[in-house]
DODREN-904226 format. One record per residue (C-alpha): residue in three letters; x, y negated, z negated; residue number from 1. Coordinates in nm, 4 decimals. Last residue first. Example, Ala and Ser with C-alpha at 12.3 -4.5 7.8 and 13.67 -1.06 7.14 Angstrom:
REM residues 2
SER 1.3670 0.1060 -0.7140 2 .
ALA 1.2300 0.4500 -0.7800 1 .
REM end
This chain:
REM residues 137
UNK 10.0155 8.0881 0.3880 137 .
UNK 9.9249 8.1021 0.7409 136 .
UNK 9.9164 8.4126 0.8875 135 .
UNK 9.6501 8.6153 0.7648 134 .
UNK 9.5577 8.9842 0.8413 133 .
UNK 9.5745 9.1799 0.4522 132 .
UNK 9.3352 8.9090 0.3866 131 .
UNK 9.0985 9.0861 0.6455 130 .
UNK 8.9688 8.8370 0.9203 129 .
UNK 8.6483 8.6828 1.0256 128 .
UNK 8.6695 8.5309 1.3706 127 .
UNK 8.5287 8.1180 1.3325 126 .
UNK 8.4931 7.9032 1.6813 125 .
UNK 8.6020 7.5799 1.7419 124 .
UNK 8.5641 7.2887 1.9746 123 .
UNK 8.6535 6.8760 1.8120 122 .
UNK 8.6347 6.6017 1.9924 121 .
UNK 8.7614 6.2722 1.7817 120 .
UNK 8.7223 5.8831 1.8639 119 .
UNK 8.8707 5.5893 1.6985 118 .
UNK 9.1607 5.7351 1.5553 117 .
UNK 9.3809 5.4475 1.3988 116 .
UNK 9.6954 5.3739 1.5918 115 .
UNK 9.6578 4.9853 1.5750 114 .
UNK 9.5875 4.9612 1.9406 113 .
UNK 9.2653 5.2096 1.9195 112 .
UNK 9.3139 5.6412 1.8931 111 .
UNK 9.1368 5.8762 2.0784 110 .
UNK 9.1763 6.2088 2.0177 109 .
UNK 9.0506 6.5570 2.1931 108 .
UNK 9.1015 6.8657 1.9268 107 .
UNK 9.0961 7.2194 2.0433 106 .
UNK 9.0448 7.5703 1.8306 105 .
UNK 9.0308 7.8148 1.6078 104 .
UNK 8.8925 7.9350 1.3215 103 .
UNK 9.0180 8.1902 1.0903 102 .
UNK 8.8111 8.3460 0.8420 101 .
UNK 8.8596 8.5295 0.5112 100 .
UNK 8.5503 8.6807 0.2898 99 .
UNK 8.5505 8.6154 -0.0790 98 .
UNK 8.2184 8.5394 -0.1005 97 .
UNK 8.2638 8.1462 -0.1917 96 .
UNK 8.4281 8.1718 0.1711 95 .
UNK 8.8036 8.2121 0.2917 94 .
UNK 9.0056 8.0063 0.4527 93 .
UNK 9.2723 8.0347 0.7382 92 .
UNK 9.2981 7.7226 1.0240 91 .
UNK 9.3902 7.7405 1.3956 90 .
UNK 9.4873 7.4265 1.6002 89 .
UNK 9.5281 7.3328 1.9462 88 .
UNK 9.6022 6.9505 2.0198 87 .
UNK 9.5192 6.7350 2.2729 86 .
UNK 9.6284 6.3103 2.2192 85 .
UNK 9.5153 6.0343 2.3584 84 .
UNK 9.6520 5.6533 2.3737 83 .
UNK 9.8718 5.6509 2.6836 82 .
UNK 9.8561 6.0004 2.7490 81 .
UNK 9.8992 6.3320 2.5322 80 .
UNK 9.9132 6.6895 2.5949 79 .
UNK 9.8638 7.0545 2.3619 78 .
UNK 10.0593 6.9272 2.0819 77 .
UNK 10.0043 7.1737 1.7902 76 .
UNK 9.7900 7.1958 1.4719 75 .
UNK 9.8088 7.4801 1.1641 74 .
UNK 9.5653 7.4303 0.8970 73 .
UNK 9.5232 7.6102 0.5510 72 .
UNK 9.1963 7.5883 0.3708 71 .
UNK 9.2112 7.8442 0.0388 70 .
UNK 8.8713 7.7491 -0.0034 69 .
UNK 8.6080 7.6451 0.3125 68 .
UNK 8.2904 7.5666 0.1100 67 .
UNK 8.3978 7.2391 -0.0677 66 .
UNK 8.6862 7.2004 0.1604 65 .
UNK 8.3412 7.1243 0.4511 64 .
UNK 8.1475 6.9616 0.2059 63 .
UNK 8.4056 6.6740 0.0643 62 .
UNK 8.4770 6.6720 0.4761 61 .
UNK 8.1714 6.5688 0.6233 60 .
UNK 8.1210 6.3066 0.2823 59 .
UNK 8.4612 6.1090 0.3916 58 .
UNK 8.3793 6.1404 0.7677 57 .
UNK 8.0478 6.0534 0.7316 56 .
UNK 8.1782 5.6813 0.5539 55 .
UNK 8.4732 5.6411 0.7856 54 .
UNK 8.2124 5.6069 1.0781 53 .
UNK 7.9979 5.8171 1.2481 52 .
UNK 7.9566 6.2566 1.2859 51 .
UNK 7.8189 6.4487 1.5476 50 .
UNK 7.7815 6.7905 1.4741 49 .
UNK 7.7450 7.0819 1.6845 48 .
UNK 8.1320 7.2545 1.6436 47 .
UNK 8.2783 6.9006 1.5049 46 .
UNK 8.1731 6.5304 1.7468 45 .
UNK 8.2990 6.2715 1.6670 44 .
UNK 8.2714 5.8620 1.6718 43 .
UNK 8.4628 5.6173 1.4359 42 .
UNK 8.3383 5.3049 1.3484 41 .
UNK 8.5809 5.2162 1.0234 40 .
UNK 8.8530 5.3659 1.2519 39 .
UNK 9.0199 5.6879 1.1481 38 .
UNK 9.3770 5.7465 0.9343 37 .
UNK 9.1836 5.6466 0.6314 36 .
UNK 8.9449 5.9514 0.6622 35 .
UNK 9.2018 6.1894 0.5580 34 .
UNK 9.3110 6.0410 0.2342 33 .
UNK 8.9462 6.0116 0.1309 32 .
UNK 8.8745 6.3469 0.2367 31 .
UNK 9.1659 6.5040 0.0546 30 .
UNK 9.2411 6.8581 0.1624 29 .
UNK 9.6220 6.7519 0.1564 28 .
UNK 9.5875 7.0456 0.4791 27 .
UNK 9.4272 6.8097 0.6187 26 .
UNK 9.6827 6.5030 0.5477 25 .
UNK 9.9704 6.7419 0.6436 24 .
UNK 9.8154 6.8577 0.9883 23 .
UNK 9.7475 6.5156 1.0833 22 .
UNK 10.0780 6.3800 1.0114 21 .
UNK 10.2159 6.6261 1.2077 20 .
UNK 10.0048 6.5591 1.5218 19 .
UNK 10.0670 6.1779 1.4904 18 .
UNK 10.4595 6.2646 1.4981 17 .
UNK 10.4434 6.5209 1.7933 16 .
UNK 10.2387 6.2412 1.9924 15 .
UNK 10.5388 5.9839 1.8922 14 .
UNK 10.8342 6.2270 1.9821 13 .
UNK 10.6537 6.3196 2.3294 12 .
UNK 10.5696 5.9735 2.3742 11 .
UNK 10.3008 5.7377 2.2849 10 .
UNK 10.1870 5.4194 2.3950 9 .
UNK 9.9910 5.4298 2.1768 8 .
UNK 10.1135 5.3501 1.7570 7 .
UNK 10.3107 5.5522 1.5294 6 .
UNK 10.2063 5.4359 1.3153 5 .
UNK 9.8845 5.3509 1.1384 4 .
UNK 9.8043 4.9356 1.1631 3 .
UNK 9.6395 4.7018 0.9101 2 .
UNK 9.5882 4.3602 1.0858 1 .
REM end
């Protein structure tokens, strides 16, 4: 069976891992890359949406880098048990308008024996911001 290290139990060093490799395949802004690292039946829920399986995942994503340009994501180990994982995260991008954003937020993950992310909880909110005011480059 396929498996996506590091796997649960994790540790300090493992959680920090998974969150790292998170952040890089976002900000790879490739939905087919990104929706490898979640189980075939995966279950979230983003702002009001609620989103199943690889397949959703793949076509949530082409839309959202679609109309968020310039995306740019920063995560960071908020807690972690045996197989979850918290993270904060803020992300810059700007609209087909021209106009900057950055969203923040919380992530809640799940992940199954084989380190795949089987569920995903996602809060954020969206603060426009002047280009003059971003922070992640």
């Amino acid at each position: 069976m396929e498996q996506k290290l590091p796997l649960p139990s994790f540790n300090f060093e493992t959680a920090t891992q998974k969150v790292q490799m998170a952040e890089d395949a976002w900000n790879s802004k490739n939905p087919e890359k990104v929706s490898l690292a979640y189980t075939i039946d995966t279950e979230w829920r983003n702002r009001h949406l609620f989103i199943n399986g690889q397949k959703e995942v793949k076509e949530f994503l082409t839309a959202k880098w679609d109309k968020e340009l310039d995306y740019k994501l920063k995560k960071e180990l908020w807690a972690f048990t045996d197989n979850k994982i918290a993270v904060r995260f803020e992300y810059e991008w700007q609209n087909n308008s021209g106009q900057w954003f950055r969203s923040y937020g919380n992530e809640n993950w799940e992940f199954d024996e084989n380190g795949f992310m089987k569920k995903r909880f996602a809060s954020i909110n969206d603060l426009e911001i002047d280009e003059k005011d971003r922070r992640l480059k």
